[in-house]
N, C-alpha and C positions, 0 to 999 in steps of 0.2 A: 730323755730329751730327744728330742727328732734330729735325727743324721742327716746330711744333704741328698742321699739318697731317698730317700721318702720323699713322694710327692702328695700335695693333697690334692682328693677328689674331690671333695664336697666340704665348703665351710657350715656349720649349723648355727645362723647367727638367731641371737635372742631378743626377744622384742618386749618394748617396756609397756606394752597393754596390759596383758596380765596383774602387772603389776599398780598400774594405775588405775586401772577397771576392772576390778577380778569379775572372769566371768562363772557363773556360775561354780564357785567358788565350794566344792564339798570333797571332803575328807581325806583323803591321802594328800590333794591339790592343794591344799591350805600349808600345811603342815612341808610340803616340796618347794612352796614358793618363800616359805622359810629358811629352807632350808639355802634356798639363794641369794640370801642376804650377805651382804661382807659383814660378817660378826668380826671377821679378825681387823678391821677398820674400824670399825666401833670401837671396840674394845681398847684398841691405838687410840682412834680419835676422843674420845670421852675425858679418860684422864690428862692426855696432852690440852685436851679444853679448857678443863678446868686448871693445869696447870697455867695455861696462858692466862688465864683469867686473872689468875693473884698474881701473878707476873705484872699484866695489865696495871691491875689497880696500886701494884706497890711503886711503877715507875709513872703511871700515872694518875694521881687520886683524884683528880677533878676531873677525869676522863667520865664521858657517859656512857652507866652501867647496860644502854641498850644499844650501844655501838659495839663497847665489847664483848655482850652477849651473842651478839649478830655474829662478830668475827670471828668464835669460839665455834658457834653453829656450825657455819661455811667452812672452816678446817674441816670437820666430822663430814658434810656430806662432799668437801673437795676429797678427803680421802677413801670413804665410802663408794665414790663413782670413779675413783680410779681403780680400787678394786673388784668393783661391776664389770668394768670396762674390761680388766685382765683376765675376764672369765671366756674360756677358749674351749671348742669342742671342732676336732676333725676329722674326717674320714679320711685314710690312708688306704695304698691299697693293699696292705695285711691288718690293720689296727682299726679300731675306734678309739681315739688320743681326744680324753678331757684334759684341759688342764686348769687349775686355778691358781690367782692369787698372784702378786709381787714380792711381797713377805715371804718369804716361805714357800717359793711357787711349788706347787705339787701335780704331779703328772702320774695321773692312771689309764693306760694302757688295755683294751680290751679287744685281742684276737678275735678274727673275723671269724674262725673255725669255729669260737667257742657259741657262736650266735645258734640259738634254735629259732625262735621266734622276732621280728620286726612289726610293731602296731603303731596305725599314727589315730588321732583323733579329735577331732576339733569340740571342745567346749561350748556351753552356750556361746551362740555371735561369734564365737572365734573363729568361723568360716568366713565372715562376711570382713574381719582380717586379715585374714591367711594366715592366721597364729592358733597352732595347736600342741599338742603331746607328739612324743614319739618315746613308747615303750619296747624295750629290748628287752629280751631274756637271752638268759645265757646259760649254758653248761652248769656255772656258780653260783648264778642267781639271774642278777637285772639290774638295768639303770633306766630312768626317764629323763627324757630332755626334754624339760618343761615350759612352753612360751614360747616355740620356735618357729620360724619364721619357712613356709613352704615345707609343711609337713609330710605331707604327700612326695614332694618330688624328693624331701631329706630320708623316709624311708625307702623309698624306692633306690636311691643312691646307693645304699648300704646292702639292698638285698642284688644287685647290679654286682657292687665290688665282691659281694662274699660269690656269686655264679662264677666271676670270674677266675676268683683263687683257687674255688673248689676244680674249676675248668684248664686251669693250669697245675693244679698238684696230680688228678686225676691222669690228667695228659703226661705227667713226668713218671707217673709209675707203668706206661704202657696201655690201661686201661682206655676203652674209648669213650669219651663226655656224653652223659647221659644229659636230654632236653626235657626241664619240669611241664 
């Protein structure tokens, strides 16, 4: 969890283009924007729907079966979009802090040390948005932030805060800051 000491530098907020308009929509990108889905609100809301449903109909039988279906629906995506909405990613100035979820929130942490490489990349039309990628690697592997809004200025942010740390650890062992 974030301390009060931590401040954030950059929020990476996510944009529902993607999602509504895949652009140019191939192969890792498909399979990521999946991967963005609140399944654990599904998952909640589906059976909580149908339990409503026979709930519904037992307390009320002459109720109509497309009101209640309606209202069943609306749980799932009321819950669905609060779990969209609880999807967090920040830049701090040691950390790259994803976090997800209200259920269960889970918070992974990814040191600025561990960054080798930062890439952003606008999708078909995703320029003409300002909604593109931004791939990291890292020491351990990688993460993509997919759909984000000001991709450009979201990696730059990140290769800004890592100059910085490296320019302040650099500076505490003696060493003088070397300019890329």
């Amino acid at each position: 969890m974030r301390t009060a000491a931590e401040r954030i530098l950059w929020e990476f907020r996510r944009s529902v283009v993607p999602a509504l308009a895949p652009m140019g929509l191939g192969g890792y990108r498909t399979f990521a924007l999946l991967a963005n889905i609140p399944w654990r609100a599904l998952v909640l809301g589906v059976p909580s729907a149908v339990l409503l449903y026979w709930i519904g109909r037992a307390i009320l039988p002459e109720a109509d079966d497309g009101l209640l279906t309606f209202g069943c629906f609306l749980l799932v995506v009321v819950l669905g979009g609060i779990q969209a909405l609880s999807q967090r990613d920040v830049l701090t100035p040691t950390h790259l802090i994803q976090r997800r979820g209200l259920v269960g929130e889970r918070e992974v942490r990814t040191p600025l040390e561990s960054i080798t490489r930062v890439e952003y990349h606008y999708p078909r039309w995703g320029s003409s948005w300002n909604v593109g990628d931004i791939s990291i690697a890292t020491d351990t592997g990688g993460l993509d932030l997919i759909g984000v809004v000001n991709p450009a200025e979201g990696a730059q942010a990140i290769l800004d805060a890592k100059a910085q740390l490296t320019s302040k650890t650099t500076r505490g062992r003696g060493r003088r800051p070397t300019r890329a």
